[in-house]
C-alpha positions as a printed NumPy array, in Angstrom:
array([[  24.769,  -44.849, -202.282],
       [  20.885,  -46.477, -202.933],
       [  21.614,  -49.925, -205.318],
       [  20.522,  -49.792, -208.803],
       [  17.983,  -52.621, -207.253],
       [  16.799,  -50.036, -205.206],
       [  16.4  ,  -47.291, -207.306],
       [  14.253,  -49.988, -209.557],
       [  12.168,  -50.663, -206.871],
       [  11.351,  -46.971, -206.458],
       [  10.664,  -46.458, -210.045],
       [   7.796,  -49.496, -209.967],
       [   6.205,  -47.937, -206.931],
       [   3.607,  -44.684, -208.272],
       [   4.196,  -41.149, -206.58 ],
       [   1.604,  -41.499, -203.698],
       [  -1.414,  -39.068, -203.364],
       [  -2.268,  -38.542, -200.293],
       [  -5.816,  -37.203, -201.522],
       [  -6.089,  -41.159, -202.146],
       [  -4.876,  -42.705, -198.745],
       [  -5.775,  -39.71 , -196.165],
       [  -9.435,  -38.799, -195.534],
       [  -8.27 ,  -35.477, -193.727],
       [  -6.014,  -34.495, -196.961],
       [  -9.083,  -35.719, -199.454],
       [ -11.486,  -33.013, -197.313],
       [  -9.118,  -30.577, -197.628],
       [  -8.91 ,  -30.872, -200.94 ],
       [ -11.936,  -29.75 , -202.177],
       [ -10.972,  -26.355, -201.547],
       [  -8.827,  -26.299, -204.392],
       [ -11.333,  -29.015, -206.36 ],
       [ -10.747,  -32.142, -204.712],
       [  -8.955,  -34.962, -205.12 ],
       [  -6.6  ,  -35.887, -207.612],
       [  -8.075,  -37.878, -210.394],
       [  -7.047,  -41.277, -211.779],
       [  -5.554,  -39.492, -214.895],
       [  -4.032,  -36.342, -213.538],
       [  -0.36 ,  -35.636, -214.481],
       [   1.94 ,  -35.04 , -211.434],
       [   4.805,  -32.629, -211.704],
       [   4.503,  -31.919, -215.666],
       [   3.636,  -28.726, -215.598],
       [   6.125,  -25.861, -213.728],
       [   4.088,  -26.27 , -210.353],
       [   5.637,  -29.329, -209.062],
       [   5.044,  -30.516, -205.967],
       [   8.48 ,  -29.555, -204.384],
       [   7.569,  -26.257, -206.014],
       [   3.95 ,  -26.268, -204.447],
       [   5.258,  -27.131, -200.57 ],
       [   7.869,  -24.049, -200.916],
       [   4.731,  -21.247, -201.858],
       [   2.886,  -23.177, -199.51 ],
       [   5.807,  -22.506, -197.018],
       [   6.385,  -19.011, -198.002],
       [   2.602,  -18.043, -197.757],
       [   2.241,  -19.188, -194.162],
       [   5.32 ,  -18.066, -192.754],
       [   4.435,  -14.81 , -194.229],
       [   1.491,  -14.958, -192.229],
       [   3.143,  -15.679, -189.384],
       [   5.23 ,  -11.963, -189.96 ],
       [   1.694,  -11.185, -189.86 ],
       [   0.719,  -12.154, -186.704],
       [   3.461,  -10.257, -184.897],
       [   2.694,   -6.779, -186.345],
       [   1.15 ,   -5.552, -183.205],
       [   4.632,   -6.761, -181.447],
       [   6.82 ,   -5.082, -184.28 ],
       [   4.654,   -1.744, -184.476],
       [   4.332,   -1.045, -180.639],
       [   4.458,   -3.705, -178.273],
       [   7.955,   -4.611, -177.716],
       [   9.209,   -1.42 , -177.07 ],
       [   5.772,   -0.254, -174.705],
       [   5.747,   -1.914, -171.697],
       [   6.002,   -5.642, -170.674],
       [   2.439,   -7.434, -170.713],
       [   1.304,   -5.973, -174.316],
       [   3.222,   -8.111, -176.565],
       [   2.055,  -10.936, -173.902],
       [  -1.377,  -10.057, -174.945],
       [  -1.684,   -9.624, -178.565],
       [   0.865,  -13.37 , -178.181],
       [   3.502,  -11.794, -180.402],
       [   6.324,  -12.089, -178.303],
       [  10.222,  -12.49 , -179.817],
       [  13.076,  -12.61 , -178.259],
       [  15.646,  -11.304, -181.362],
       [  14.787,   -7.522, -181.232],
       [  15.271,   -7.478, -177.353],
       [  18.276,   -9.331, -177.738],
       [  19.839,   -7.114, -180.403],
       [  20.555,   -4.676, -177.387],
       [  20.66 ,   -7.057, -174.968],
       [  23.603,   -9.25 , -175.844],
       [  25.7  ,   -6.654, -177.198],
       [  25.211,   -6.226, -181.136],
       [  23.655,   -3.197, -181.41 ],
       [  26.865,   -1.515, -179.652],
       [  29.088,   -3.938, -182.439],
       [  30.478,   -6.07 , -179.475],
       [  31.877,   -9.667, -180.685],
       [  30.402,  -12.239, -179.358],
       [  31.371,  -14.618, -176.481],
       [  34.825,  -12.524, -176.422],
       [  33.187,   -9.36 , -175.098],
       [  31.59 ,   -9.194, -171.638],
       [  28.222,   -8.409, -171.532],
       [  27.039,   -5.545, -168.771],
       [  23.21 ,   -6.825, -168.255],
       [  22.022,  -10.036, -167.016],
       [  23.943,  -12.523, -168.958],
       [  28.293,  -11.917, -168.6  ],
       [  28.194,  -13.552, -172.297],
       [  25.82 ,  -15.143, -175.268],
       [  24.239,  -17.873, -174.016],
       [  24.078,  -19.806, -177.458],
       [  25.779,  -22.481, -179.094],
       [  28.583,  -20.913, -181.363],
       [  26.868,  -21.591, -184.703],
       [  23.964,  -19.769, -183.892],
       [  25.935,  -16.654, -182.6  ],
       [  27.403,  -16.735, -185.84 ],
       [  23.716,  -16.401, -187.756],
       [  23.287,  -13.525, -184.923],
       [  26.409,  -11.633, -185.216],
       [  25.525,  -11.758, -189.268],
       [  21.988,  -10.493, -188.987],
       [  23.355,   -7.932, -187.266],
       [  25.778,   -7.056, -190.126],
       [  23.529,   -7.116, -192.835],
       [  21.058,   -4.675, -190.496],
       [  21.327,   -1.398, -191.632],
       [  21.898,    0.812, -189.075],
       [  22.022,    4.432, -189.609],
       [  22.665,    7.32 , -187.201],
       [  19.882,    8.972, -187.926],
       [  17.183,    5.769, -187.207],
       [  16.414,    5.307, -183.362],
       [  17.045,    2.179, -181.414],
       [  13.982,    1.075, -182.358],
       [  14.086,    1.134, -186.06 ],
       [  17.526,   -0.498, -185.386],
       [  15.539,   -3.474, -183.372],
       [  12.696,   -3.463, -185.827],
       [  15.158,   -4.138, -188.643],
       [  17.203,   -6.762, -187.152],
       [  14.095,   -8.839, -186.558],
       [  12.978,   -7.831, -189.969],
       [  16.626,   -9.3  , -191.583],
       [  16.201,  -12.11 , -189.199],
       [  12.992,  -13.118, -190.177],
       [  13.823,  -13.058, -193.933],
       [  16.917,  -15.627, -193.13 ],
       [  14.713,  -17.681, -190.808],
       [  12.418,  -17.943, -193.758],
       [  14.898,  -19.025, -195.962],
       [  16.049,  -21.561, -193.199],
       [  11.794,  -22.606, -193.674],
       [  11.93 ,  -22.974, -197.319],
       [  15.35 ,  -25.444, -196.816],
       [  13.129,  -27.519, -194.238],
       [  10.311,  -28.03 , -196.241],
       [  12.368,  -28.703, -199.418],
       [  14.477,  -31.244, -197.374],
       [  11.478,  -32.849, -195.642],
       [   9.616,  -33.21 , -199.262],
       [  12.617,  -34.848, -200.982],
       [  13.555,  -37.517, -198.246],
       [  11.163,  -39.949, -199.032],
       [  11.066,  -39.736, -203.334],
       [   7.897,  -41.001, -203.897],
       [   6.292,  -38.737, -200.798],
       [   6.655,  -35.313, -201.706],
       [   2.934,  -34.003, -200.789],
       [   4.32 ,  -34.837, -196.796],
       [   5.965,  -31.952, -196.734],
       [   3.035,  -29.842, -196.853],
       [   2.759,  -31.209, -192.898],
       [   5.625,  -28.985, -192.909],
       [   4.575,  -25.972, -194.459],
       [   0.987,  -25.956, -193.271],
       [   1.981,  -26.845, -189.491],
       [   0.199,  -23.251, -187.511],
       [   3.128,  -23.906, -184.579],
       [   5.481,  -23.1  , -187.673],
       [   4.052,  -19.967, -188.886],
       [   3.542,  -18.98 , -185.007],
       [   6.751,  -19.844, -183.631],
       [   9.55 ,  -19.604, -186.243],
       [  10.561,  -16.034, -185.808],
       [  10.56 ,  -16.129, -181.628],
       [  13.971,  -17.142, -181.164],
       [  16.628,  -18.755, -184.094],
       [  15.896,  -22.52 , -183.731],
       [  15.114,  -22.599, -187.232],
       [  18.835,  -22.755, -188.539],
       [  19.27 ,  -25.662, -186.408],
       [  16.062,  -27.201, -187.775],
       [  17.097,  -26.623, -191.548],
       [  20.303,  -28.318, -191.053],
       [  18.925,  -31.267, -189.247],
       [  16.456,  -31.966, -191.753],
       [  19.011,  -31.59 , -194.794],
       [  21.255,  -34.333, -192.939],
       [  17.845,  -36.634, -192.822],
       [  17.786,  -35.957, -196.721],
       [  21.504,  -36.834, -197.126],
       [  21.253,  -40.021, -195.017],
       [  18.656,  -40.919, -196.91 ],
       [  20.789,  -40.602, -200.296],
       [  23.455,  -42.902, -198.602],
       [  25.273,  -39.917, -198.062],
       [  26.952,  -40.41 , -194.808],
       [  29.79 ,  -38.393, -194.491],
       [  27.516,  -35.331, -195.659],
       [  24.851,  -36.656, -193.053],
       [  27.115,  -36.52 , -190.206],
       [  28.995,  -33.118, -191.002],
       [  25.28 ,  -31.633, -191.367],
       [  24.591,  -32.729, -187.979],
       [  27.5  ,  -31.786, -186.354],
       [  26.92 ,  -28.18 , -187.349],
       [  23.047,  -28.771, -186.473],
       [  24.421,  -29.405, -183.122],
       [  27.073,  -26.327, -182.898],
       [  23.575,  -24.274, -183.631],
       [  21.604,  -26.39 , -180.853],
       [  21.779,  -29.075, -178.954],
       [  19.506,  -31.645, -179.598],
       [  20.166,  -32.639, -183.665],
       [  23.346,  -34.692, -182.004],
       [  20.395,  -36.732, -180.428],
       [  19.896,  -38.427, -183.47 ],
       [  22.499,  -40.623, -183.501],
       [  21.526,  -42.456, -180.721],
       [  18.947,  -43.83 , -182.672],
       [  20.992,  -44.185, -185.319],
       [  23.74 ,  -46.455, -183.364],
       [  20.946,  -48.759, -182.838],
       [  19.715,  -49.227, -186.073],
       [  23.16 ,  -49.888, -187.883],
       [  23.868,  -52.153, -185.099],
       [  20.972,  -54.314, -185.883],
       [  21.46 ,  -53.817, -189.155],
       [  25.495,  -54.651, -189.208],
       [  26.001,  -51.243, -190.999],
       [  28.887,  -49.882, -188.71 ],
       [  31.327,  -48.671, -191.391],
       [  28.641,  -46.391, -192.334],
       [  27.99 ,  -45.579, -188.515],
       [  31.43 ,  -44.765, -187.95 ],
       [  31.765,  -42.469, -190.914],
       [  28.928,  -40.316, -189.773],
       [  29.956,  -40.316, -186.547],
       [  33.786,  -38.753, -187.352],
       [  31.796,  -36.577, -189.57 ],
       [  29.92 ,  -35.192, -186.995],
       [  32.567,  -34.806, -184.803],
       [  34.792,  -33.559, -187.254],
       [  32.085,  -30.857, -188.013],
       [  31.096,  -29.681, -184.368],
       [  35.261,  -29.516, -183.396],
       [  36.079,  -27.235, -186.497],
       [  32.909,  -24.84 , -185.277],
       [  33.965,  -24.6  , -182.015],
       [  37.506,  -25.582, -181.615],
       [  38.452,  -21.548, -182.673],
       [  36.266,  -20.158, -180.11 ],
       [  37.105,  -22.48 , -177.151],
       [  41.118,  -21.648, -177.921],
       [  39.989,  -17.494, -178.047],
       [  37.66 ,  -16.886, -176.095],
       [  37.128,  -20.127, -173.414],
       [  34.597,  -18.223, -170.618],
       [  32.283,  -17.36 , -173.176],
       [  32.037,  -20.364, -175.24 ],
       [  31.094,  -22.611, -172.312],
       [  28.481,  -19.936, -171.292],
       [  25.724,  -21.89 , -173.277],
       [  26.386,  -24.933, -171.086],
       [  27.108,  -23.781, -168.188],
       [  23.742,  -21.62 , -168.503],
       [  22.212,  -24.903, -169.388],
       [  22.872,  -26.674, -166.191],
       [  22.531,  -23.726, -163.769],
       [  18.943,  -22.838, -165.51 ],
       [  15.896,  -23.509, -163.002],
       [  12.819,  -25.139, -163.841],
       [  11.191,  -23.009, -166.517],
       [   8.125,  -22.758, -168.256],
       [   6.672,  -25.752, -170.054],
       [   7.621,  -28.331, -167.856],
       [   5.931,  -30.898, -165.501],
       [   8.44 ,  -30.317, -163.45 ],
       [   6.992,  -26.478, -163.091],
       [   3.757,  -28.335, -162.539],
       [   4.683,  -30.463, -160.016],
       [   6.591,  -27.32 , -158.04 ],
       [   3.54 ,  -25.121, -158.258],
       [   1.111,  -28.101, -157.471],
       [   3.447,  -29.32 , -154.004],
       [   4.529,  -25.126, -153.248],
       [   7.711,  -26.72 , -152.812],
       [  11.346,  -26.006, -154.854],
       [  13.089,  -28.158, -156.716],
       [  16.778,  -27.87 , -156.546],
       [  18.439,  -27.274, -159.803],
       [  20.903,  -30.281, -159.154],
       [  17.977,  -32.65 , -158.05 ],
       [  16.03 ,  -32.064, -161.065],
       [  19.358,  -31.874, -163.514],
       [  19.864,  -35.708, -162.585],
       [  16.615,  -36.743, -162.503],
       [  16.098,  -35.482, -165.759],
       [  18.867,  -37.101, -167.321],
       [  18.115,  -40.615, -165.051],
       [  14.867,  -39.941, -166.736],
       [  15.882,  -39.645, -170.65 ],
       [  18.189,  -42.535, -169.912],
       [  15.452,  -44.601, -169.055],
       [  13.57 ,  -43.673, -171.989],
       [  16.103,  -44.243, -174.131],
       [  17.127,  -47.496, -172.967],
       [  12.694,  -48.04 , -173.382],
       [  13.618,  -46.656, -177.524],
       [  16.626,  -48.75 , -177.953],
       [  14.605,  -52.087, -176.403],
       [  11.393,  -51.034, -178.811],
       [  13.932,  -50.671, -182.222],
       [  15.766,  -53.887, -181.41 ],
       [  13.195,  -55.547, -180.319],
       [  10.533,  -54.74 , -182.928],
       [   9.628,  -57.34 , -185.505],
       [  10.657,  -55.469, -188.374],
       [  12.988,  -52.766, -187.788],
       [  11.733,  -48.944, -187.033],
       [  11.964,  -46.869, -189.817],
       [  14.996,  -44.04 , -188.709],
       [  12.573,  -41.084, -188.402],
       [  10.734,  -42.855, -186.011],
       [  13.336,  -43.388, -183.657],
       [  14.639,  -39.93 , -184.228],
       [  11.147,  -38.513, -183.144],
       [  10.72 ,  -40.607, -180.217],
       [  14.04 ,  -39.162, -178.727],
       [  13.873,  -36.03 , -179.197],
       [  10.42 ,  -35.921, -178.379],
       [  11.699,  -38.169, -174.69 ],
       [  13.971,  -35.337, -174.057],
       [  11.632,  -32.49 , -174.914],
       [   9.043,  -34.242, -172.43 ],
       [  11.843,  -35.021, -169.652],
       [  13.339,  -31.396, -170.007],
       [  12.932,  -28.537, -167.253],
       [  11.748,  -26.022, -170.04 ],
       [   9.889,  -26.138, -172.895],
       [  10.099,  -22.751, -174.814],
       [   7.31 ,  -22.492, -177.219],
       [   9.259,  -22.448, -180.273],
       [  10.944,  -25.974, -179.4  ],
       [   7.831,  -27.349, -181.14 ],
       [   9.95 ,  -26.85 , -184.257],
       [  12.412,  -29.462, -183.664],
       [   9.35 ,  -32.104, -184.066],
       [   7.699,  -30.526, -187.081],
       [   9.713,  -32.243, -189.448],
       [  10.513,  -35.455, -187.833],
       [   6.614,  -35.621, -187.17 ],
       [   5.876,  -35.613, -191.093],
       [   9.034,  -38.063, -191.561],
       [   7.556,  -40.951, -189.079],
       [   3.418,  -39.994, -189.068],
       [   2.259,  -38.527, -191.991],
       [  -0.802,  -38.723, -191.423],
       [  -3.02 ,  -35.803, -191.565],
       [  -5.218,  -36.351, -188.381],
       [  -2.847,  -37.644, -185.977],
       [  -0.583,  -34.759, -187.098],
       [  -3.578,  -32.043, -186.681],
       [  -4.258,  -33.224, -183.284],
       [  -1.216,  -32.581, -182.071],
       [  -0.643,  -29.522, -183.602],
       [  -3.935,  -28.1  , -181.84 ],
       [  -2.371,  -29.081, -178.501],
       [   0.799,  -27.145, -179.834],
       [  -1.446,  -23.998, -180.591],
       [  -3.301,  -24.088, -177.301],
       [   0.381,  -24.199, -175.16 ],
       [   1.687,  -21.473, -177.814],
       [  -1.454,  -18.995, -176.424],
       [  -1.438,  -20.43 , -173.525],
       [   2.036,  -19.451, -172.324],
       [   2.148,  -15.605, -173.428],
       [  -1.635,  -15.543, -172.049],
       [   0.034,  -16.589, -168.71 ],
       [   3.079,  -14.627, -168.773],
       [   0.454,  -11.623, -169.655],
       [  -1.428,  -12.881, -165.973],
       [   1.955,  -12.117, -163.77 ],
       [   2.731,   -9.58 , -165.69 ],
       [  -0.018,   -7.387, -165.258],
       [  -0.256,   -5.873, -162.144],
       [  -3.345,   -6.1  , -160.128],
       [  -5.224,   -6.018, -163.401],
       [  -4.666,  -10.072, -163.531],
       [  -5.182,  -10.188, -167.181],
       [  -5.06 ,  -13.19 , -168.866],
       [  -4.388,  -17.231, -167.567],
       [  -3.781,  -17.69 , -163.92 ],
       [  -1.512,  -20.594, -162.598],
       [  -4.013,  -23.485, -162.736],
       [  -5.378,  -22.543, -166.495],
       [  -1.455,  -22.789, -167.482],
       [  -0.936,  -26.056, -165.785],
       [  -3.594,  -27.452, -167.766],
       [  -2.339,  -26.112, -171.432],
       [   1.099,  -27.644, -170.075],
       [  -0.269,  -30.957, -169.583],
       [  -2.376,  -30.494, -173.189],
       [   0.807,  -29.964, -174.572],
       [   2.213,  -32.856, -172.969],
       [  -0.617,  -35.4  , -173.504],
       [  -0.255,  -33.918, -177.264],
       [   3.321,  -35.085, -177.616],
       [   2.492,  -38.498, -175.898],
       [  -0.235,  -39.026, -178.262],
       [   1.953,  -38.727, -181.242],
       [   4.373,  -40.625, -179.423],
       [   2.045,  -43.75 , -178.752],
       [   0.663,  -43.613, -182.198],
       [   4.638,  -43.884, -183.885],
       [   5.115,  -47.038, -181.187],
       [   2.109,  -48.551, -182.877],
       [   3.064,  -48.072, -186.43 ],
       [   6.839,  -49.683, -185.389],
       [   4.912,  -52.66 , -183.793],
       [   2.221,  -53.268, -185.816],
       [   3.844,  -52.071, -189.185],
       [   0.51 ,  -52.496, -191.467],
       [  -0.172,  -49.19 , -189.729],
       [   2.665,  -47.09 , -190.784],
       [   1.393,  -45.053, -193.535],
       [   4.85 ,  -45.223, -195.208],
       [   5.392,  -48.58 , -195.642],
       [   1.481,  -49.207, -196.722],
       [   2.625,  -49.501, -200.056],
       [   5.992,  -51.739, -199.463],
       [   8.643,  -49.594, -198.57 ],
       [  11.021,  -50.316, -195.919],
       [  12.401,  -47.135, -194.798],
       [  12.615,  -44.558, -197.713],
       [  14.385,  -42.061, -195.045],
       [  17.26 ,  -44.809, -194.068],
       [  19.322,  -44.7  , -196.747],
       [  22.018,  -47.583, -196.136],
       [  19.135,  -49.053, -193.685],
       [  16.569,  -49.226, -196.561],
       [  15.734,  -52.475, -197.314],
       [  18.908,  -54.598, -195.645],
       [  18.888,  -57.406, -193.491],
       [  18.952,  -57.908, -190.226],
       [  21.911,  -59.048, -188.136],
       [  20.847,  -58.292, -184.697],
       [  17.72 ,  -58.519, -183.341],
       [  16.476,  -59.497, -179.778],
       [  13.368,  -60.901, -180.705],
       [  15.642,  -63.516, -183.093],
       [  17.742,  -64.205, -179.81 ],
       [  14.638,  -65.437, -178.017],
       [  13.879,  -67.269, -180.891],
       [  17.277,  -68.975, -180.796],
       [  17.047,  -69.877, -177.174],
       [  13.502,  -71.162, -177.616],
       [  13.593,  -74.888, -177.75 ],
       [  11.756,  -76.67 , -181.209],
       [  11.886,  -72.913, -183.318],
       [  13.943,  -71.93 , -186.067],
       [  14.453,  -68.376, -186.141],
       [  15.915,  -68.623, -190.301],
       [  12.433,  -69.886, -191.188],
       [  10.219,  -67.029, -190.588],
       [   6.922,  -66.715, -189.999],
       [   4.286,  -64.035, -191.528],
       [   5.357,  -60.588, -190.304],
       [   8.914,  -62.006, -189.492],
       [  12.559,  -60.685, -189.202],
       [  12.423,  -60.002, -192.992],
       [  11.384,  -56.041, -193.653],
       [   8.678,  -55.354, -195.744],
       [  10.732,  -54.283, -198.937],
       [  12.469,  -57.959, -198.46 ],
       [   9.392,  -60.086, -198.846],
       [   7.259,  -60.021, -195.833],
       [   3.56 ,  -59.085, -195.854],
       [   2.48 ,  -56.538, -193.935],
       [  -1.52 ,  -56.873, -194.015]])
């Protein structure tokens, strides 16, 4: 748990305003009057900022039930190109039918009779499927259409809730940085994407482990992610990242704690469902590694560019050589780095390495980054950028999809106009990614430790020394230096002393 030292330290420090620091959040400001004044009163009144973020969140994910009217009305039960068209696609009312709970079939223990044997998802999220599908009502009289339409309709309401959680979470894990999570609730790929598929369950309990790890909460931290990861795969991802920093940081009680956690938490998911019903629960893996390259990827670039297939096996190892690489590229960057990365930054940059190095990128995978993005960058313009790349692949895709799917009509992107939104999303992703690298080695650019903070989102991390560090090894081996002394930007973090510009 933080130190009473540390809980002083965030009691000196003022709430920051980003209408003070962030030209892009000043200019939006003045929509609602402009920027906060010296002697405005933060949080006294009932609209708090916590409170602000979740209507914020709310309103926009709202509109994003908007936006897929055309879908919900007409176009996902009328043919295959419309709901391309109007963009609106979703995946959860053709799956109702499709994997077996509109006829009340129990997941991964009943055999499916279309083009998947069982469900192809983790067991967590089959769970938040099979419940939907209980609390949709389903009466004899309503077609299978109302029966679809509902299910996406109870779906959306507990993906919204799953919103709310995330933006909550992402507002209270850095206390004095609240206003960040209306990166959150504002991000367009949110409102666009969250109701395609059920990625935001994951999401939500990712980001509440990030809020318990940075309470010092460990255990909590690493049961949180170990049901993040029975819902999807990536949230166990983080604690790569995670190893590294305690290691350089000496903090391997703490390490190990999450760690059983986690693994604690994912065995007592699955553990009933791999003893019942064994074929189906190693469907979502199995699908995982015989999957071919899919949309989003370069490698889908680089097969329609050459005309020439990629074998699944080929491009299963050399995507893993390839996030190894990259990892081993993270891990040399956060021990390495003068002062040590901040956790969220780490945790972007490898999930971000294995969305780039994967052989699909589904549209809606934009929402693992959305809240690790306002955790290591918050700033406004860097964040917008890539965000516009996000909502150029989101059209993009269904524009293409709309293109093969339309007969001789041809309507909407051919081939070569969806390479090029592939490799905007791409270069979008990179950009964010350079930009974090920067603030890590040049930490006088990291809007979050501007005003002295270490790493609000590390919890135990936050403000402790050092005990391994690569660039203090050189210094040992380097003849005439003293590596104790320090020098201006040194070993010592920023909340321990050292200036930062």
């Amino acid at each position: 748990m933080p130190s009473a030292e540390d809980t002083s330290v965030h009691q000196e420090r003022p709430v920051v305003r980003p209408t003070r620091q962030d030209e892009i959040a000043a200019a939006g400001s003045e929509l609602i009057g402009g920027p906060v004044g010296r002697w405005a009163r933060l949080g006294a009144g009932p609209l708090t900022p916590v409170r602000v973020v979740v209507l914020v969140a709310i309103g926009m994910f709202a509109l994003g039930m908007v936006q897929k009217i055309p879908c919900y009305d007409w176009a996902w039960f009328r043919g295959t190109s419309s709901q391309y068209t109007h963009a609106c696609y979703s995946d959860i009312p053709h799956l109702y039918l499709g994997r077996g709970f509109a006829e009340g079939l129990v997941p991964y223990a009943d055999r499916l009779s279309g083009d998947m044997d069982y469900l192809e998802y983790p067991v967590l999220t089959g769970l938040f499927m099979q419940i939907a599908s209980w609390l949709t009502p389903t009466p004899d009289s309503d077609s299978m259409q109302q029966h679809e339409q509902m299910y996406w309709m109870v779906n959306a309401g507990m993906l919204m809730i799953c919103a709310v959680i995330i933006v909550v979470c992402v507002a209270r894990t850095h206390r004095l940085r609240p206003w960040d999570g209306l990166l959150v609730a504002l991000a367009p790929a949110l409102a666009l994407t969250a109701t395609i598929n059920w990625d935001l369950f994951a999401v939500a309990l990712t980001a509440a482990a990030m809020l318990m790890w940075s309470r010092g909460r460990v255990l909590a931290f690493g049961v949180l992610i170990g049901l993040a990861t029975a819902a999807k795969l990536y949230p166990a991802l983080l604690l790569g990242p995670l190893l590294v920093l305690c290691w350089r940081a000496g903090r391997w009680r703490e390490y190990t704690s999450a760690l059983l956690g986690a693994a604690a938490a994912w065995l007592a998911v699955n553990l009933p469902v791999m003893l019942y019903a064994p074929e189906g629960w190693k469907k979502f893996y199995t699908f995982s590694q015989e999957r071919q390259i899919d949309y989003g990827s370069f490698w889908l670039i680089i097969t329609q560019r050459t005309g020439r297939p990629i074998g699944v096996d080929t491009v299963n190892t050399a995507s893993v050589l390839l996030m190894i690489v990259l990892c081993a590229g993270i891990a040399g960057l956060a021990l390495g780095a003068r002062h040590r990365p901040r956790f969220a930054q780490l945790a972007f940059l490898v999930v971000a390495a294995f969305i780039l190095t994967n052989k699909v990128y589904s549209p809606q995978y934009v929402l693992w980054l959305i809240p690790l993005a306002a955790l290591a960058r918050p700033r406004w313009r860097d964040f917008l950028v890539w965000q516009a790349c996000e909502v150029v692949y989101f059209l993009g895709i269904w524009l293409y999809l709309a293109y093969t799917t339309s007969g001789d009509k041809h309507q909407g992107l051919p081939q070569e106009g969806y390479q090029v939104v592939i490799a905007l999303h791409l270069l979008g992703t990179l950009y964010l990614c350079a930009v974090i690298v920067r603030d890590i080695l040049m930490p006088e650019r990291d809007p979050v430790r501007r005003d002295g903070a270490d790493d609000p989102s590390g919890g135990v991390l936050d403000g402790a020394p050092d005990k391994v560090s690569l660039r203090r090894m050189v210094d040992r081996a380097r003849p005439g230096t003293d590596p104790e002394a320090g020098e201006p930007g040194g070993d010592r973090h920023p909340a321990g002393g050292a200036a930062l510009g």
